[in-house]
mmCIF file of the N, C-alpha and C atoms, coordinates in Angstrom:
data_MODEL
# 
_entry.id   MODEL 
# 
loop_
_atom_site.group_PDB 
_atom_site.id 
_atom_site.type_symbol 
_atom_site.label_atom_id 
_atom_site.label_alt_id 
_atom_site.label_comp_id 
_atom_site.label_asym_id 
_atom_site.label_entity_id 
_atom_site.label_seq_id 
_atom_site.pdbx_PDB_ins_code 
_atom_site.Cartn_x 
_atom_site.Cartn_y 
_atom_site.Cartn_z 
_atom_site.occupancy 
_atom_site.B_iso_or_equiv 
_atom_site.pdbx_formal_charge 
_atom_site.auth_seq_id 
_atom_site.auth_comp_id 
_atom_site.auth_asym_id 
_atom_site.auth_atom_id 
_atom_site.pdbx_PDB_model_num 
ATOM 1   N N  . UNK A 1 1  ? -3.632  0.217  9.898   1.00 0.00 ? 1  UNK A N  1 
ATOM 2   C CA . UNK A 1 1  ? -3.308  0.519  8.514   1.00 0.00 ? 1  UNK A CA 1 
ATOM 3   C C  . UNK A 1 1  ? -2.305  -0.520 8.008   1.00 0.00 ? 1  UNK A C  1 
ATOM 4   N N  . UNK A 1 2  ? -2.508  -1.517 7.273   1.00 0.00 ? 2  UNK A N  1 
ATOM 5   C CA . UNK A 1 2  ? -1.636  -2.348 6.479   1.00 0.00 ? 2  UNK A CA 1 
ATOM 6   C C  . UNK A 1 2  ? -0.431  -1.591 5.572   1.00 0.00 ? 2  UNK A C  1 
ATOM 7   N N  . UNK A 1 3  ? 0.596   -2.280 5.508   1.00 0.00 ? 3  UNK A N  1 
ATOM 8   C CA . UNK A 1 3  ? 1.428   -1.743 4.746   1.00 0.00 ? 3  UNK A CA 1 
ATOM 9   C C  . UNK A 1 3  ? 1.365   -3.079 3.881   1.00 0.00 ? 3  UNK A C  1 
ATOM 10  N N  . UNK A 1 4  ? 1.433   -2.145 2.031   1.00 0.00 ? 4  UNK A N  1 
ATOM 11  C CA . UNK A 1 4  ? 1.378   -2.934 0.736   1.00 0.00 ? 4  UNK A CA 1 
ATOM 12  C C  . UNK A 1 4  ? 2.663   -2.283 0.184   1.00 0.00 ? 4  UNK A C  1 
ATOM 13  N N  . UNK A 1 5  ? 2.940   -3.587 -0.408  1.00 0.00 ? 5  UNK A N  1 
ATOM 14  C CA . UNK A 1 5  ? 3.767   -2.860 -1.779  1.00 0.00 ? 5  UNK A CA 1 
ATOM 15  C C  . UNK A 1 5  ? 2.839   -3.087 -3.227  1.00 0.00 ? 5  UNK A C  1 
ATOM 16  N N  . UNK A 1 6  ? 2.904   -2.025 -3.899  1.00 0.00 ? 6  UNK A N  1 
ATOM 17  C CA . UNK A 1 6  ? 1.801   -2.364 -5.233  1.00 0.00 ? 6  UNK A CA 1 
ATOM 18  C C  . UNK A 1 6  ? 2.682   -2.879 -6.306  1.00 0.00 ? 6  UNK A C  1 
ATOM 19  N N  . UNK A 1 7  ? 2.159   -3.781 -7.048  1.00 0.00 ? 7  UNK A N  1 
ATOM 20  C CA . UNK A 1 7  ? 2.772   -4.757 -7.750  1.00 0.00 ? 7  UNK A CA 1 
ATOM 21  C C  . UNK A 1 7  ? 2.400   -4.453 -9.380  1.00 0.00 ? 7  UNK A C  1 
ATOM 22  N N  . UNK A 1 8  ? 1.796   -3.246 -9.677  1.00 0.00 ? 8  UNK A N  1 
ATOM 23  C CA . UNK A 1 8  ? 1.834   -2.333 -11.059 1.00 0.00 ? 8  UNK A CA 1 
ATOM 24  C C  . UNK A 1 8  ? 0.925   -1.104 -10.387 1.00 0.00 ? 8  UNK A C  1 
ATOM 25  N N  . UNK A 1 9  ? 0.884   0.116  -11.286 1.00 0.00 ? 9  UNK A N  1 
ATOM 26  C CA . UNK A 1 9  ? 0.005   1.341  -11.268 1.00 0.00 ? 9  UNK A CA 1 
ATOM 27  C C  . UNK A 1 9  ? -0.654  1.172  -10.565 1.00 0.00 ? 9  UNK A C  1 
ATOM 28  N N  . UNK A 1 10 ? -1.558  2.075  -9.472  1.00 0.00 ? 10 UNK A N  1 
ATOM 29  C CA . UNK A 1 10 ? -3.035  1.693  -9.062  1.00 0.00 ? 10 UNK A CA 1 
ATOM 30  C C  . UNK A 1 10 ? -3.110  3.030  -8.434  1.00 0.00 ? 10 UNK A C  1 
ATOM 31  N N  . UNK A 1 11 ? -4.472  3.189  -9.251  1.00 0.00 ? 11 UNK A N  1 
ATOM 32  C CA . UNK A 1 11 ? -5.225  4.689  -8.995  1.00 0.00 ? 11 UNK A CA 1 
ATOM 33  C C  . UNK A 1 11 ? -5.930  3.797  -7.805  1.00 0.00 ? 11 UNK A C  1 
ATOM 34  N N  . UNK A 1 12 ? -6.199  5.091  -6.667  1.00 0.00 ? 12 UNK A N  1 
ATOM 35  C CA . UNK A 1 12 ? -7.437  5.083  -5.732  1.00 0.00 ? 12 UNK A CA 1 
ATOM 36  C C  . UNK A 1 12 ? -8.009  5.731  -5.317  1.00 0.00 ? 12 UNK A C  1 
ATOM 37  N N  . UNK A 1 13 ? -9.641  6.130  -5.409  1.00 0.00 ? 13 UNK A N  1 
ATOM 38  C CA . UNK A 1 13 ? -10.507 6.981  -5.601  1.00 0.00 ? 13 UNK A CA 1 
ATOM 39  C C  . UNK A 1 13 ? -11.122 7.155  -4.044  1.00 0.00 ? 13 UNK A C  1 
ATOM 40  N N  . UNK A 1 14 ? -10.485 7.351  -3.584  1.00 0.00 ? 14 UNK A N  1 
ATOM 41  C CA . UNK A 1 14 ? -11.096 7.858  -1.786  1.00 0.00 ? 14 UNK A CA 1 
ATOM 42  C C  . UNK A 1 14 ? -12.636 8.204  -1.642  1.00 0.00 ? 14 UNK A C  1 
ATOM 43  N N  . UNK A 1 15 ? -12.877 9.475  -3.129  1.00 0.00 ? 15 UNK A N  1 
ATOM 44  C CA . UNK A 1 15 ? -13.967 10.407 -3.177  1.00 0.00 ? 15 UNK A CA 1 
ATOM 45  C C  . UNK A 1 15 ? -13.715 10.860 -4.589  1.00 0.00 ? 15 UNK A C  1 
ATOM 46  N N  . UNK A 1 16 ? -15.194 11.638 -5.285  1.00 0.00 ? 16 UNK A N  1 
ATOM 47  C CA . UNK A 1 16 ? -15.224 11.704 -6.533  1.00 0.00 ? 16 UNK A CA 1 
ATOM 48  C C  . UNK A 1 16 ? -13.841 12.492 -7.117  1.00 0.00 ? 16 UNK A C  1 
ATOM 49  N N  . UNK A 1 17 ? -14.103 13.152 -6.411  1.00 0.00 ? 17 UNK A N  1 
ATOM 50  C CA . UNK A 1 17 ? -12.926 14.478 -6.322  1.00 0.00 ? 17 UNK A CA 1 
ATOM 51  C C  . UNK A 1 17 ? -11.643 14.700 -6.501  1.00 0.00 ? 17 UNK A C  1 
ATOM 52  N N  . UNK A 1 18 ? -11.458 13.092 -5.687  1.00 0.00 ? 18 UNK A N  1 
ATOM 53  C CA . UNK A 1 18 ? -9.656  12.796 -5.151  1.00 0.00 ? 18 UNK A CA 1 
ATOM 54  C C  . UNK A 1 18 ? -9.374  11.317 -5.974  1.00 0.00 ? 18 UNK A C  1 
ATOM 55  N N  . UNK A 1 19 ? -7.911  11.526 -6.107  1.00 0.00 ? 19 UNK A N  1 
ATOM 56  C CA . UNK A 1 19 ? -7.561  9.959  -6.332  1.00 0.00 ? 19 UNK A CA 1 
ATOM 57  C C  . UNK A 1 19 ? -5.999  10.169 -6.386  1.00 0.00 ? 19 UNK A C  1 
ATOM 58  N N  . UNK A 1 20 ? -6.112  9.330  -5.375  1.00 0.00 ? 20 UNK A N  1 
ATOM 59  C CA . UNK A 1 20 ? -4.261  9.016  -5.246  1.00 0.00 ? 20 UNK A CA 1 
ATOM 60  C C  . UNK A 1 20 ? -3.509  8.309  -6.141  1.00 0.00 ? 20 UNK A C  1 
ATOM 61  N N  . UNK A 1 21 ? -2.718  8.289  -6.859  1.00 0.00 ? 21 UNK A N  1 
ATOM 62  C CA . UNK A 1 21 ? -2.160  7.372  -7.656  1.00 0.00 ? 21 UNK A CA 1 
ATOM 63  C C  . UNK A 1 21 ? -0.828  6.509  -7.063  1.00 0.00 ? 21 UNK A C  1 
ATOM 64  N N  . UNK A 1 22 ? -0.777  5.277  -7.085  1.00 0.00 ? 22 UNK A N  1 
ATOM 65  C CA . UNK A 1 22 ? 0.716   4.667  -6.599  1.00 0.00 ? 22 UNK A CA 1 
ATOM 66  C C  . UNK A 1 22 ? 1.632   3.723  -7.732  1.00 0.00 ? 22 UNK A C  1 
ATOM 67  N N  . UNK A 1 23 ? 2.571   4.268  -7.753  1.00 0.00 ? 23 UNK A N  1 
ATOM 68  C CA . UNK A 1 23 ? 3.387   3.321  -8.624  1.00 0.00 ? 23 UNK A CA 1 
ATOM 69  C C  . UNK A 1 23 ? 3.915   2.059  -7.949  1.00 0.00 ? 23 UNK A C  1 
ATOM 70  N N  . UNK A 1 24 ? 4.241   1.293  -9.399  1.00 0.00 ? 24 UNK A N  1 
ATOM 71  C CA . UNK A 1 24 ? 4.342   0.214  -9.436  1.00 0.00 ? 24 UNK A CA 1 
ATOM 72  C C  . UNK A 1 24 ? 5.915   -0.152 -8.243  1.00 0.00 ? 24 UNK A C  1 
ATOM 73  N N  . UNK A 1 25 ? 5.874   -0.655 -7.416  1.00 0.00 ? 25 UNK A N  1 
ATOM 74  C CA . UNK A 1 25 ? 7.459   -1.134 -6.488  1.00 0.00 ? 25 UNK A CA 1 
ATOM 75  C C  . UNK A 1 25 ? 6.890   0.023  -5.589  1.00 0.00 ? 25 UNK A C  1 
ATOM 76  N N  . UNK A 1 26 ? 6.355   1.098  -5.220  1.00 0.00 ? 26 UNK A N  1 
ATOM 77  C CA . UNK A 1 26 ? 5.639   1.648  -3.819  1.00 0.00 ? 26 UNK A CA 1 
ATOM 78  C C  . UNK A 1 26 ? 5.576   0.933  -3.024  1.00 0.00 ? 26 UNK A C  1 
ATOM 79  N N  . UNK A 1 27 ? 6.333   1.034  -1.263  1.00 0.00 ? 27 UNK A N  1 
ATOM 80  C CA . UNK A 1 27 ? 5.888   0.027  -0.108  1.00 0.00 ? 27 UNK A CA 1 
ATOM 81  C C  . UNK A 1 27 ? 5.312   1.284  0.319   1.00 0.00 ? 27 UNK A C  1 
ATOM 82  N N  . UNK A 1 28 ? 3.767   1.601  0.871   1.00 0.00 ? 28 UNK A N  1 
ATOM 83  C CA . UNK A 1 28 ? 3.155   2.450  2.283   1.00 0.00 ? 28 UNK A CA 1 
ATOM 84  C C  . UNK A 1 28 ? 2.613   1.713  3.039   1.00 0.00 ? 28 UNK A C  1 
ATOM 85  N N  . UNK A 1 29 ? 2.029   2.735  4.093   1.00 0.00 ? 29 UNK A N  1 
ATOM 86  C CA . UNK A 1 29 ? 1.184   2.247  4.834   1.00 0.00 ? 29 UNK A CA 1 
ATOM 87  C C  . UNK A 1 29 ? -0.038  2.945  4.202   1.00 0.00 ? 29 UNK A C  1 
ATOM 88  N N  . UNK A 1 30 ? -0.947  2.026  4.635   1.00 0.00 ? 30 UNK A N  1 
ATOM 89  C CA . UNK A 1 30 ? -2.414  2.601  3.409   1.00 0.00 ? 30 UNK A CA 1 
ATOM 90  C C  . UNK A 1 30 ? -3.475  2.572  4.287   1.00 0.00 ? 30 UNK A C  1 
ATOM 91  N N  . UNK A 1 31 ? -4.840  3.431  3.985   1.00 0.00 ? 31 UNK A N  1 
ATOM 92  C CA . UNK A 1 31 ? -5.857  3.005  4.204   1.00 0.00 ? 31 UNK A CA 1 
ATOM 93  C C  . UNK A 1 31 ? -6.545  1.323  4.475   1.00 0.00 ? 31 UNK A C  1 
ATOM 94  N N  . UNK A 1 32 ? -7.151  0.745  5.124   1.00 0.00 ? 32 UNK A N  1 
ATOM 95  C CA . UNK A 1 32 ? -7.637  -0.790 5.285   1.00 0.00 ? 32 UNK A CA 1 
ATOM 96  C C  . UNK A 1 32 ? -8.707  -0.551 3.529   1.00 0.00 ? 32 UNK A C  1 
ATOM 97  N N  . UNK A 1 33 ? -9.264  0.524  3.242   1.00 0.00 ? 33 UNK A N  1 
ATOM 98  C CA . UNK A 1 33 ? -10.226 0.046  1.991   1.00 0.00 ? 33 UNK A CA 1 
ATOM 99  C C  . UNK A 1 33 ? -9.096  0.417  0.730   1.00 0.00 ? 33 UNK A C  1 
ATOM 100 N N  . UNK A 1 34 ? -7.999  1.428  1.161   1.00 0.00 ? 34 UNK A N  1 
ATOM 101 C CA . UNK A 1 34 ? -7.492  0.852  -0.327  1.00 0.00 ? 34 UNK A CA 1 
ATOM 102 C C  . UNK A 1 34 ? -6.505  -0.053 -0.232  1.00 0.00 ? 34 UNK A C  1 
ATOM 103 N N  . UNK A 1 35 ? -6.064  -0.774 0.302   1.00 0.00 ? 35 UNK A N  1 
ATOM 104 C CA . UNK A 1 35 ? -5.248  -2.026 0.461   1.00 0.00 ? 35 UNK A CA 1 
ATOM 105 C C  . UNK A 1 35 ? -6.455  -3.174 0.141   1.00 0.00 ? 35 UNK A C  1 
ATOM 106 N N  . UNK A 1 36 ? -7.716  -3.380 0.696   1.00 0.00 ? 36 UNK A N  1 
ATOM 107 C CA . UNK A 1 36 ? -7.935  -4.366 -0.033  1.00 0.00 ? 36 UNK A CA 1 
ATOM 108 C C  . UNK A 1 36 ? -8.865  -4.097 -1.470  1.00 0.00 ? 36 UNK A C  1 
ATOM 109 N N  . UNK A 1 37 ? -8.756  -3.012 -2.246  1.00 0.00 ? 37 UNK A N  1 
ATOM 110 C CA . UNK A 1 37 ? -9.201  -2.547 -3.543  1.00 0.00 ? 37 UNK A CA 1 
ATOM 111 C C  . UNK A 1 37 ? -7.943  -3.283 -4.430  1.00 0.00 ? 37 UNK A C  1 
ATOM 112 N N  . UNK A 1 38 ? -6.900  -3.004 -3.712  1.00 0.00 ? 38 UNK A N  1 
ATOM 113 C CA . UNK A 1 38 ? -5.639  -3.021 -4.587  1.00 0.00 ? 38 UNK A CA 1 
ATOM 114 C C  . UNK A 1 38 ? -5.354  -4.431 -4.437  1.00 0.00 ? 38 UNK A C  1 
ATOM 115 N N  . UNK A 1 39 ? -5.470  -5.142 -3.383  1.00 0.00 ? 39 UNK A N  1 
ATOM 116 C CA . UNK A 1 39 ? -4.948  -6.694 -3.207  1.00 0.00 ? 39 UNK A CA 1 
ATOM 117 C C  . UNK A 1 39 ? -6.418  -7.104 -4.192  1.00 0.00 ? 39 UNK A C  1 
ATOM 118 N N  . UNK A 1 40 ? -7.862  -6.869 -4.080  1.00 0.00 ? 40 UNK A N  1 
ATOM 119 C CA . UNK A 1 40 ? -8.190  -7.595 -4.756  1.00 0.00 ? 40 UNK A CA 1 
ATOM 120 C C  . UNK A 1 40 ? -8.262  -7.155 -6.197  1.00 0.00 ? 40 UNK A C  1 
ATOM 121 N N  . UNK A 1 41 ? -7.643  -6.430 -6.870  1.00 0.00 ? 41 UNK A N  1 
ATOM 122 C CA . UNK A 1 41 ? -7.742  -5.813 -8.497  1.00 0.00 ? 41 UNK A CA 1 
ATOM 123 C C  . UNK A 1 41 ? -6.560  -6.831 -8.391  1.00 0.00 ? 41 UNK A C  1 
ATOM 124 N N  . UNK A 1 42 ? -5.309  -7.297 -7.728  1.00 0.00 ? 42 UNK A N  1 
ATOM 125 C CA . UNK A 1 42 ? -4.152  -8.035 -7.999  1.00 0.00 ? 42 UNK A CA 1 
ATOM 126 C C  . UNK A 1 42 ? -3.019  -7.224 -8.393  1.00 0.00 ? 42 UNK A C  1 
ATOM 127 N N  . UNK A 1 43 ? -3.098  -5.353 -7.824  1.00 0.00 ? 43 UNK A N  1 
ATOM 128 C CA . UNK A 1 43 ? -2.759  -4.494 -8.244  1.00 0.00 ? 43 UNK A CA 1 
ATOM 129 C C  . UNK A 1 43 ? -1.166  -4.545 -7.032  1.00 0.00 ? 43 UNK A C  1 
ATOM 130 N N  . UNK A 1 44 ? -1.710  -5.279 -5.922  1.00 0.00 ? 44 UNK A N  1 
ATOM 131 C CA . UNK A 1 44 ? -0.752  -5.006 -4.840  1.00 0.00 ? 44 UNK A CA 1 
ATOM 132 C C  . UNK A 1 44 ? -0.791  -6.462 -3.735  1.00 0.00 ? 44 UNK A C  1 
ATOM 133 N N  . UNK A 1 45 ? 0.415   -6.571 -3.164  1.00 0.00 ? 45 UNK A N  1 
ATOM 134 C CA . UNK A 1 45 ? 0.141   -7.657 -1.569  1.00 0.00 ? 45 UNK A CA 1 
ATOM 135 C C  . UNK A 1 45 ? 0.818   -6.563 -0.216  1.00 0.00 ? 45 UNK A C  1 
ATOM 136 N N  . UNK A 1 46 ? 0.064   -7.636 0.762   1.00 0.00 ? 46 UNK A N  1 
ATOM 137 C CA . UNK A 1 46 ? 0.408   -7.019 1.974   1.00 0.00 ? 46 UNK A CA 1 
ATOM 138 C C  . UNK A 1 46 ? 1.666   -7.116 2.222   1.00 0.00 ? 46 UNK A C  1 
ATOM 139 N N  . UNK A 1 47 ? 2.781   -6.678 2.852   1.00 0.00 ? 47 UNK A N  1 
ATOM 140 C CA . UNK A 1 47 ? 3.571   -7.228 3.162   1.00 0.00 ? 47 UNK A CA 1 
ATOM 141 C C  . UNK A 1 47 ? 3.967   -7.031 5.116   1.00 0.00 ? 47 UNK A C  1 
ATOM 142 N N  . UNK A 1 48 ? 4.862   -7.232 5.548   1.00 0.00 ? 48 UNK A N  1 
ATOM 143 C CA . UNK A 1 48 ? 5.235   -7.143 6.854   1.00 0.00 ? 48 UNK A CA 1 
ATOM 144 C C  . UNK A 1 48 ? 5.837   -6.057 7.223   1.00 0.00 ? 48 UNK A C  1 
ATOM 145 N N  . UNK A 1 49 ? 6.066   -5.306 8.314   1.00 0.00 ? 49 UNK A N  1 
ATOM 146 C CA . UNK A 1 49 ? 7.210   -3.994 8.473   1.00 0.00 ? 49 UNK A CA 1 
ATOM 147 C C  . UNK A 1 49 ? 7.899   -4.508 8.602   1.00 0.00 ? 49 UNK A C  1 
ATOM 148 N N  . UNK A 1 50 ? 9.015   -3.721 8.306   1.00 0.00 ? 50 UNK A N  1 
ATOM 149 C CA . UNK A 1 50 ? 10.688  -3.819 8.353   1.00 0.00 ? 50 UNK A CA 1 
ATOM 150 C C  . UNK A 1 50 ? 10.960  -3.980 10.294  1.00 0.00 ? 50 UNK A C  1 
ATOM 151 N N  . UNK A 1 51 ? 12.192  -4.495 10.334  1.00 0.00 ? 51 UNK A N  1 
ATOM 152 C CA . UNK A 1 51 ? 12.211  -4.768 11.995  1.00 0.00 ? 51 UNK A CA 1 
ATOM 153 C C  . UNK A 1 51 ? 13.155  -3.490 11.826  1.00 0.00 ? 51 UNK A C  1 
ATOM 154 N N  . UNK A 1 52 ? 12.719  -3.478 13.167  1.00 0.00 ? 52 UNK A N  1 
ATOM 155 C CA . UNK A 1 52 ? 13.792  -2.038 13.453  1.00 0.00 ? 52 UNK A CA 1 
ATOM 156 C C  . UNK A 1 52 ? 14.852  -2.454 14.456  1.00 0.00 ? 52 UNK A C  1 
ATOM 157 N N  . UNK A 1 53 ? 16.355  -2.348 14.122  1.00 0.00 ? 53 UNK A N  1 
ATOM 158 C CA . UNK A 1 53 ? 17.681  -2.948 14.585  1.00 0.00 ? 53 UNK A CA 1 
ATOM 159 C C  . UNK A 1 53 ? 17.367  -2.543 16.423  1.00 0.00 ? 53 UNK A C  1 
ATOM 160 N N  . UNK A 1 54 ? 17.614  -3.362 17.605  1.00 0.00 ? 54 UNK A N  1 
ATOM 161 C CA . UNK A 1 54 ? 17.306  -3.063 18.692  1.00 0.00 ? 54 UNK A CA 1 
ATOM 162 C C  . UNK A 1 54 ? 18.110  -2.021 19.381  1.00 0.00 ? 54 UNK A C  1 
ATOM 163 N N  . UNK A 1 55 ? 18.024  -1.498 19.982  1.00 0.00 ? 55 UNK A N  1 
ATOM 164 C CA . UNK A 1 55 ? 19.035  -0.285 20.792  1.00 0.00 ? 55 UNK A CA 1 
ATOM 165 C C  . UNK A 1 55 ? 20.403  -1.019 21.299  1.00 0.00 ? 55 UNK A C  1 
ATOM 166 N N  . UNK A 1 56 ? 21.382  -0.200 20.719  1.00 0.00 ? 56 UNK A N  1 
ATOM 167 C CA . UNK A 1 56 ? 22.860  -0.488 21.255  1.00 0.00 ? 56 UNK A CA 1 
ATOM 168 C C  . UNK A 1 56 ? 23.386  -1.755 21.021  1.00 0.00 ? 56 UNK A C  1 
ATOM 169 N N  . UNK A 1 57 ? 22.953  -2.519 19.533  1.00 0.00 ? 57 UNK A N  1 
ATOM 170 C CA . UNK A 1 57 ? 23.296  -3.665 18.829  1.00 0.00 ? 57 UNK A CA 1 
ATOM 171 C C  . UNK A 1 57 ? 23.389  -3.034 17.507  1.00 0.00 ? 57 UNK A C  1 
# 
């Protein structure tokens, strides 16, 4: 699962039924088909995870 931050609004339609909405400055971790719906509408980019500080530093 890629983590995006979305870079304006972006509805995503999983199924007729459903649709998630994400605002604009949102970082998740996403689905692989709506990360690239959203990277290619220009709605969002991938970005990297955060490092996590090492034990007892």
């Amino acid at each position: 699962m890629p983590r995006v931050r979305f870079l304006s609004d972006f509805d995503f339609k999983p199924s007729a039924q459903v649709t998630v909405a994400y605002k604009a400055g949102t970082e998740k971790l996403v689905k692989a088909v709506c990360a690239e719906k959203a990277i290619a509408a220009g709605k969002a980019e991938e970005i990297k995870p955060k490092a996590k500080p090492a034990d007892g530093e």
